[in-house]
N, CA, C and O atoms as a Tinker XYZ file with bonds, in Angstrom:
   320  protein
     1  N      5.420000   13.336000    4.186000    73     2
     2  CA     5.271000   12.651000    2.922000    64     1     3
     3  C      4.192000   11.581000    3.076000    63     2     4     5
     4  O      4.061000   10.766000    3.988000    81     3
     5  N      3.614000   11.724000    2.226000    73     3     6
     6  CA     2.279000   10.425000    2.160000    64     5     7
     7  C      2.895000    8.928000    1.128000    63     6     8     9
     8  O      3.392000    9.127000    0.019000    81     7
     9  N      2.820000    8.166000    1.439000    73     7    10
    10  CA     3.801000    6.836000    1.060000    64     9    11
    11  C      2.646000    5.760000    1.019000    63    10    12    13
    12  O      2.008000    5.565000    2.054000    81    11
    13  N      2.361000    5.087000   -0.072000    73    11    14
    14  CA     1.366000    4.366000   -0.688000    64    13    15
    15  C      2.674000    2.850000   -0.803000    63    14    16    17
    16  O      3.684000    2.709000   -1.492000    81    15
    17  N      2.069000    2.044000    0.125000    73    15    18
    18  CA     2.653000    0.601000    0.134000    64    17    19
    19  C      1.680000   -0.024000   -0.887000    63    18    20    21
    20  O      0.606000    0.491000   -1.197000    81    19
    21  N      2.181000   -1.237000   -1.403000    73    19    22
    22  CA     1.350000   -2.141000   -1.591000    64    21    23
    23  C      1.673000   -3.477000   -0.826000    63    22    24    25
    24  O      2.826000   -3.735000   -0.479000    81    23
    25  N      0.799000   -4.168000   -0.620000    73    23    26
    26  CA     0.550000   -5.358000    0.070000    64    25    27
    27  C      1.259000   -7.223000   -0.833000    63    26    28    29
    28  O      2.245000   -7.814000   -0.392000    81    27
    29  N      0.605000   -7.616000   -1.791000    73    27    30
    30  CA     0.784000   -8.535000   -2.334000    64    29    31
    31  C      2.231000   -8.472000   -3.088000    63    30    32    33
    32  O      2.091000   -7.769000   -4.088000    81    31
    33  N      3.292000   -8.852000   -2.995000    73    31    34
    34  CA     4.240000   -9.418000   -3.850000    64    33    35
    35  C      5.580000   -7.609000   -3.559000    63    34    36    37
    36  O      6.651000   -7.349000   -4.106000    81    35
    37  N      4.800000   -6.845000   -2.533000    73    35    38
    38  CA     5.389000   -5.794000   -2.212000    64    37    39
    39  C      5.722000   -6.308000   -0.705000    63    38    40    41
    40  O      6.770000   -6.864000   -0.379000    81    39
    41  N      4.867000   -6.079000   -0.037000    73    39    42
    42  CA     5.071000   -6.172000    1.719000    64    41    43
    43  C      5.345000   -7.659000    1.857000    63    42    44    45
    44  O      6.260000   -7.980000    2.615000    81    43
    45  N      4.564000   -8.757000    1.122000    73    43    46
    46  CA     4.685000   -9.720000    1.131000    64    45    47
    47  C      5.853000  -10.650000    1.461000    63    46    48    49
    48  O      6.050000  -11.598000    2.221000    81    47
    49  N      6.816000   -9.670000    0.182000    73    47    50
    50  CA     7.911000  -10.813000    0.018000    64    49    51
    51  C      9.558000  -10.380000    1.638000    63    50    52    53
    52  O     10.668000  -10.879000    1.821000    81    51
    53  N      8.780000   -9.289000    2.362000    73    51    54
    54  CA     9.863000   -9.188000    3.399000    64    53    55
    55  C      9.074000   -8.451000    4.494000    63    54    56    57
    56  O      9.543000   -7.342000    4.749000    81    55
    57  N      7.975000   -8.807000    5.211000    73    55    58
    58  CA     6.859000   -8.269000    6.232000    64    57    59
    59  C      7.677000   -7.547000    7.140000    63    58    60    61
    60  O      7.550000   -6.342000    7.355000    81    59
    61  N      8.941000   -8.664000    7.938000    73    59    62
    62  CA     9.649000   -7.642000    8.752000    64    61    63
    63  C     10.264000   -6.117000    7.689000    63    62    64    65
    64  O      9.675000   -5.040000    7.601000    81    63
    65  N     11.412000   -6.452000    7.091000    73    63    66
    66  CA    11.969000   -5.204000    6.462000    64    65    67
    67  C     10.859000   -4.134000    6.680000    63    66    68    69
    68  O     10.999000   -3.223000    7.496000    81    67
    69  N      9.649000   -4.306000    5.838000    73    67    70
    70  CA     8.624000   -3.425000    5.515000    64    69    71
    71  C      7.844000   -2.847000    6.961000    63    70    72    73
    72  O      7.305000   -1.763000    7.186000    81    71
    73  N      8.035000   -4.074000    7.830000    73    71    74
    74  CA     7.278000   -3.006000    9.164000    64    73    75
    75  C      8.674000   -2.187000    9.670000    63    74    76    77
    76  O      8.640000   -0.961000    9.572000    81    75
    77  N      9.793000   -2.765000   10.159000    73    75    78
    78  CA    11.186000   -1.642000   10.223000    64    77    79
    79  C     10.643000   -0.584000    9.009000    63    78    80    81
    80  O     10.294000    0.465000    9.551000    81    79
    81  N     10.536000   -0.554000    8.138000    73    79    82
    82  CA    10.175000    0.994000    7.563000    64    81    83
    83  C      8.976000    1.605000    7.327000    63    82    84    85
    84  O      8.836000    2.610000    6.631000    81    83
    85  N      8.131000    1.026000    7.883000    73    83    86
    86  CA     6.832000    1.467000    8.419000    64    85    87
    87  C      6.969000    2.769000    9.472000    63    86    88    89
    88  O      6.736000    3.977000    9.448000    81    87
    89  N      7.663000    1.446000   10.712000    73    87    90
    90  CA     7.975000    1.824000   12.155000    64    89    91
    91  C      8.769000    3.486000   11.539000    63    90    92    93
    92  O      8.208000    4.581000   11.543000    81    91
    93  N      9.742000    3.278000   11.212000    73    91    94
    94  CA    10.812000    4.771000   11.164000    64    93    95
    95  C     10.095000    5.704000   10.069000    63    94    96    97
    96  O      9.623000    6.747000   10.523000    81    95
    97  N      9.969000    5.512000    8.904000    73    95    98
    98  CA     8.487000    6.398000    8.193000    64    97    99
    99  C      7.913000    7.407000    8.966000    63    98   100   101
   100  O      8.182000    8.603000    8.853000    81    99
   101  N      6.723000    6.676000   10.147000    73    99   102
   102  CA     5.748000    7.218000   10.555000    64   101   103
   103  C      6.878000    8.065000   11.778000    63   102   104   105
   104  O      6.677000    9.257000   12.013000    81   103
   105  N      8.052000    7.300000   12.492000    73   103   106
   106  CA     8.588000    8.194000   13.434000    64   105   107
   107  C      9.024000    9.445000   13.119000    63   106   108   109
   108  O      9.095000   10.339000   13.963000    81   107
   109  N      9.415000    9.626000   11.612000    73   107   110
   110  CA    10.113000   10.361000   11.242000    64   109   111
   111  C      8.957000   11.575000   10.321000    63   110   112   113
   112  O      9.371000   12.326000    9.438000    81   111
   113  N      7.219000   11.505000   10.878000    73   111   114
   114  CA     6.477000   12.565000   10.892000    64   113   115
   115  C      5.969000   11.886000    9.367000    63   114   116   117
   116  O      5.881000   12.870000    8.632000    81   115
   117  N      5.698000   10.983000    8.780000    73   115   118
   118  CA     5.222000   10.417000    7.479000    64   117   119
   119  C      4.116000    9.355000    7.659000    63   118   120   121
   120  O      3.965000    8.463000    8.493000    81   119
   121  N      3.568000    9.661000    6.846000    73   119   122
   122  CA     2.452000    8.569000    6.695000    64   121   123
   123  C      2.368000    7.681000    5.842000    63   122   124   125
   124  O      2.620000    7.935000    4.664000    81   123
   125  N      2.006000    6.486000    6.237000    73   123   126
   126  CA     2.170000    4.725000    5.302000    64   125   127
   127  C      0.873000    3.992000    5.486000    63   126   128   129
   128  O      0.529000    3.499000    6.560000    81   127
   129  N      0.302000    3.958000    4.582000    73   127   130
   130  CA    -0.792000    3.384000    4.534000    64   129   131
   131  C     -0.612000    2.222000    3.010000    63   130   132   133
   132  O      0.183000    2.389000    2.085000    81   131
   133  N     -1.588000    1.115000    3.160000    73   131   134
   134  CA    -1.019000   -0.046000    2.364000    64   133   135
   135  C     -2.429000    0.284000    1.397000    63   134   136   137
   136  O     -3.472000    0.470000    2.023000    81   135
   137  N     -2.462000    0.343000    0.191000    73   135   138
   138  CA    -2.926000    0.143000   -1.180000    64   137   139
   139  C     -3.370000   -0.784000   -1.530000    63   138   140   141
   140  O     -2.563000   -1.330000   -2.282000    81   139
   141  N     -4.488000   -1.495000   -1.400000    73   139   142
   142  CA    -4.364000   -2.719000   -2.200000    64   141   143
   143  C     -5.186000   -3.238000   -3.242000    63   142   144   145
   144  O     -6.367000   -3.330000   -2.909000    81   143
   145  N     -4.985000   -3.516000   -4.119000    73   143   146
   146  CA    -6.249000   -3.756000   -5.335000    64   145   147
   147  C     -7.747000   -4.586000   -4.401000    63   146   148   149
   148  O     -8.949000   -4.488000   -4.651000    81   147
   149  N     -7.118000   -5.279000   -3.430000    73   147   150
   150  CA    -7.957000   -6.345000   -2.466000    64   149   151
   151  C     -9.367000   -5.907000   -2.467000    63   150   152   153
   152  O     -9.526000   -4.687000   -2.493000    81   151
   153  N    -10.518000   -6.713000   -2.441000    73   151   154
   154  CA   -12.070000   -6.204000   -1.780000    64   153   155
   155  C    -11.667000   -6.356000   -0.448000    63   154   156   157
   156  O    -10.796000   -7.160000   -0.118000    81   155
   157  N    -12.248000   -5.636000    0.320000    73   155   158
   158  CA   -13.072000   -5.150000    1.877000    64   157   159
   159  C    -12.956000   -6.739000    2.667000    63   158   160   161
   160  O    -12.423000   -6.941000    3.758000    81   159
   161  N    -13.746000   -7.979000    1.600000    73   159   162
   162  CA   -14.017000   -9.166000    2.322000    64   161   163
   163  C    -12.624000  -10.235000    2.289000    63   162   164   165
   164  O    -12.491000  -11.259000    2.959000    81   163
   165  N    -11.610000   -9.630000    1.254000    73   163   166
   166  CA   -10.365000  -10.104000    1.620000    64   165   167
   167  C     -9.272000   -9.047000    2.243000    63   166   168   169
   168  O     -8.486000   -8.182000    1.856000    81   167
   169  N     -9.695000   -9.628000    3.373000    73   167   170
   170  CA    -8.733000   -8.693000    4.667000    64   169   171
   171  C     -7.338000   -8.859000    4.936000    63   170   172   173
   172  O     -6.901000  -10.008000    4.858000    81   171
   173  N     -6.469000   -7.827000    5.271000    73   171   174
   174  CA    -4.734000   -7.931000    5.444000    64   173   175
   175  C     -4.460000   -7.270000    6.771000    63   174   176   177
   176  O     -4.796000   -6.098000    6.941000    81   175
   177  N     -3.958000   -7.857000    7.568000    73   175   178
   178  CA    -3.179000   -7.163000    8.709000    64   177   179
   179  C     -1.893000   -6.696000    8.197000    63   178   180   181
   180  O     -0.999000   -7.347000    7.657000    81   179
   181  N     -1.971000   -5.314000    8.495000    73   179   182
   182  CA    -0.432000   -4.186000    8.211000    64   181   183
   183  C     -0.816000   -3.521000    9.652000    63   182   184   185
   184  O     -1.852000   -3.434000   10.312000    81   183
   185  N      0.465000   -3.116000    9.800000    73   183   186
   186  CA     1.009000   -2.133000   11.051000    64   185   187
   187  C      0.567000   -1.044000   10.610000    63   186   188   189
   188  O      1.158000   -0.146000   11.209000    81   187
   189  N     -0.353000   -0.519000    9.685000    73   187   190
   190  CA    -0.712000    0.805000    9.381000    64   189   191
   191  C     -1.848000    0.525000    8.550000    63   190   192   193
   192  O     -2.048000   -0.603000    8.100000    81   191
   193  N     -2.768000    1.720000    8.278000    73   191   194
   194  CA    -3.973000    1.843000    7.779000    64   193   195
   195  C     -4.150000    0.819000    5.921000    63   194   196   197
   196  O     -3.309000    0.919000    5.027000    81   195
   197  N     -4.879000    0.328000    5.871000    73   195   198
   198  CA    -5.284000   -0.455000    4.588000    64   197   199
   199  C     -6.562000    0.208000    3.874000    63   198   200   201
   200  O     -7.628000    0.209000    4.489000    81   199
   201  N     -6.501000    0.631000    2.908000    73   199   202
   202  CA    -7.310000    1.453000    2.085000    64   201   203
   203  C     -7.664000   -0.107000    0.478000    63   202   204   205
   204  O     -6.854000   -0.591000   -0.313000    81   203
   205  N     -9.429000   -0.429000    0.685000    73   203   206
   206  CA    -8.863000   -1.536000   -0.356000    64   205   207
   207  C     -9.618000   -1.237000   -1.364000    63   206   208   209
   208  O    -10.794000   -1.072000   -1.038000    81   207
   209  N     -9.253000   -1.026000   -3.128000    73   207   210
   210  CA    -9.329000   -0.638000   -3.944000    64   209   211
   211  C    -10.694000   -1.334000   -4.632000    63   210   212   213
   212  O    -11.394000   -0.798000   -5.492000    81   211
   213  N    -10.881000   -2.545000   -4.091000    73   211   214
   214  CA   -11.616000   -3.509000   -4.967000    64   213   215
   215  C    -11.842000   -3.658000   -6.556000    63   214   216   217
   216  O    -12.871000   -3.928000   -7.175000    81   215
   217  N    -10.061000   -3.294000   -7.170000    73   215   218
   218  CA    -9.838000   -4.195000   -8.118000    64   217   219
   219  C     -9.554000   -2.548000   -8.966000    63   218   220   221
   220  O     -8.984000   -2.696000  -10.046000    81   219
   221  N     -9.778000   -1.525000   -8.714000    73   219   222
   222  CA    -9.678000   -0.491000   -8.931000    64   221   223
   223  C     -8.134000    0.147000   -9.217000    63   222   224   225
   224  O     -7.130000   -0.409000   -8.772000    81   223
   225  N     -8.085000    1.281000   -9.952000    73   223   226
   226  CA    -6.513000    2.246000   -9.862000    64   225   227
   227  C     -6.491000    2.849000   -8.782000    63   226   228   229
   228  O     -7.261000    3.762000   -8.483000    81   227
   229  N     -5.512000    2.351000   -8.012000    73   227   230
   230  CA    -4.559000    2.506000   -6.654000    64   229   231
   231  C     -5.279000    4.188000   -6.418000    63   230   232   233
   232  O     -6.224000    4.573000   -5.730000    81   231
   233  N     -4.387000    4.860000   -7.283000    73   231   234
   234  CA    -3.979000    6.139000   -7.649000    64   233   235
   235  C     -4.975000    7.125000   -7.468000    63   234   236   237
   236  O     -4.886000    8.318000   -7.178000    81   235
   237  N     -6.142000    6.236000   -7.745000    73   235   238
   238  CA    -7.397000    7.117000   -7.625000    64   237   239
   239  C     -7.950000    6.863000   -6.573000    63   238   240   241
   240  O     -8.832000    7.658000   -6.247000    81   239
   241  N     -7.738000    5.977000   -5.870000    73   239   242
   242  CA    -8.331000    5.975000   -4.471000    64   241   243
   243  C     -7.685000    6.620000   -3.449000    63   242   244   245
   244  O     -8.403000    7.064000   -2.553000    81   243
   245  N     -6.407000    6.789000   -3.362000    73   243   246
   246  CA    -5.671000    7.318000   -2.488000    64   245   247
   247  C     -4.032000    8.270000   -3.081000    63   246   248   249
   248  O     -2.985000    7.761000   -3.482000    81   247
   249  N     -4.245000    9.177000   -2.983000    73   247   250
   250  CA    -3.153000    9.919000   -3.875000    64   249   251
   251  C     -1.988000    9.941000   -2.957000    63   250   252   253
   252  O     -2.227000   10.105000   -1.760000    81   251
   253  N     -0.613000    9.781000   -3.397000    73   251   254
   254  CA     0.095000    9.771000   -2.179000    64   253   255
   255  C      1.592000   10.412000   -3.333000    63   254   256   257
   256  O      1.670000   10.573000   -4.550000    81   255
   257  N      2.678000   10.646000   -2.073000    73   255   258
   258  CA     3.993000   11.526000   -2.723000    64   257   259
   259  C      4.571000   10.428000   -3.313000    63   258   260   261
   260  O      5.126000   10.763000   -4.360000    81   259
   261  N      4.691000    9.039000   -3.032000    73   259   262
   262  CA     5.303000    8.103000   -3.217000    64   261   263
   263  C      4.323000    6.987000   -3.241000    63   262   264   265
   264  O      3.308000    6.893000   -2.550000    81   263
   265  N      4.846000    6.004000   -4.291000    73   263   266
   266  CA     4.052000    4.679000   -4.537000    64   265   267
   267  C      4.972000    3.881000   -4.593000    63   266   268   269
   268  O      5.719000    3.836000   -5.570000    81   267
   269  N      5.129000    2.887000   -3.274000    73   267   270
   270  CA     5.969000    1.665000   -3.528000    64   269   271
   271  C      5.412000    0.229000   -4.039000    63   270   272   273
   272  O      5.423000   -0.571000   -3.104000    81   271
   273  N      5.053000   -0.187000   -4.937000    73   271   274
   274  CA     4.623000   -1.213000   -5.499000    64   273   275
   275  C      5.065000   -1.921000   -6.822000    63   274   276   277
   276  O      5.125000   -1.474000   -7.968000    81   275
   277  N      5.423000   -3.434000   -6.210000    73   275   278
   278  CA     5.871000   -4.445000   -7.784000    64   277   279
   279  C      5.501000   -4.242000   -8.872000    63   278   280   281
   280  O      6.323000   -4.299000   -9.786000    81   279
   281  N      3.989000   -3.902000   -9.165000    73   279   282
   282  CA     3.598000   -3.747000  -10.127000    64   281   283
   283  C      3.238000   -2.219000  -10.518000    63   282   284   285
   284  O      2.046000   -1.911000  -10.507000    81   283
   285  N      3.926000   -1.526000  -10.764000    73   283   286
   286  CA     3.488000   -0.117000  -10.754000    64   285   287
   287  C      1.980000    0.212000  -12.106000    63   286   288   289
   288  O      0.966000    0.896000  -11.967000    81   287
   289  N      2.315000   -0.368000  -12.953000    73   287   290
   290  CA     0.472000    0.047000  -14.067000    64   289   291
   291  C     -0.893000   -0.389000  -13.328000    63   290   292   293
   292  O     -2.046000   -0.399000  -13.760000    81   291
   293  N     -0.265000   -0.819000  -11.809000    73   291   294
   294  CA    -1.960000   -1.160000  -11.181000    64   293   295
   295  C     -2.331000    0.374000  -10.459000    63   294   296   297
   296  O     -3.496000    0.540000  -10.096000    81   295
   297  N     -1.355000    1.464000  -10.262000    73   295   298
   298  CA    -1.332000    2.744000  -10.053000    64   297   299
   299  C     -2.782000    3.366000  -10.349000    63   298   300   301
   300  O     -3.632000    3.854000   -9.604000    81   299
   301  N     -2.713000    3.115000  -11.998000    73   299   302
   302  CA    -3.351000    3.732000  -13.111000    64   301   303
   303  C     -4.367000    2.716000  -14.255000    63   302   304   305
   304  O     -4.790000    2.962000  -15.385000    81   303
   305  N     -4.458000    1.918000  -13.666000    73   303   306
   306  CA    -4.954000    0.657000  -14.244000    64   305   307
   307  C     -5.769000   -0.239000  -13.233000    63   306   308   309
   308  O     -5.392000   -0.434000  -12.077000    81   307
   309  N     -7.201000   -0.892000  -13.906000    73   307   310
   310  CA    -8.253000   -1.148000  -13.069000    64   309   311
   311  C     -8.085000   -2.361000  -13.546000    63   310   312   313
   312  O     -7.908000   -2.648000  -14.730000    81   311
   313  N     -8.157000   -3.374000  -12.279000    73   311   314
   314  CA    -8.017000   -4.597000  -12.968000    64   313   315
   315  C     -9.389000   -5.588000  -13.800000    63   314   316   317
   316  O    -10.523000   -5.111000  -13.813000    81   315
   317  N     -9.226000   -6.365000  -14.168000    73   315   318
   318  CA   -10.320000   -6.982000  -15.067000    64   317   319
   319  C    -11.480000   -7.596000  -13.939000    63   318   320
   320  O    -12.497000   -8.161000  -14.343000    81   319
């Protein structure tokens, strides 16, 4: 399964929880990579790959089986 984190106000608000299911995710043959509306020059350390949108729909940069994120219309929605 391909599993689309997001970073801000998602991973944010519990870093451990979210690396524990990072960690078992990827053990369990899945891939987690973090989403983030972010530019390139604002950088995030995650335990797994960061793909950054620069302000862009998630959705279209990286297609995944699952999208875990607070704000789900940034999916499909480019920000201002």
């Amino acid at each position: 399964m391909r599993i689309a984190l997001d970073y801000d106000g998602t991973y944010t608000r519990d870093p451990a929880m979210w690396d524990r299911f990072i960690a078992d995710a990827v053990a369990n043959g899945h891939l987690v990579v973090c989403v983030t509306m972010r530019h390139p020059h604002e950088p995030i350390q995650m335990p797994c790959e960061v793909v950054y949108t620069g302000r862009k729909a998630k959705a279209a940069f990286w297609p995944a089986d699952v999208y875990i994120d607070d704000k789900p219309h940034w999916l499909f929605t480019d920000s201002i």
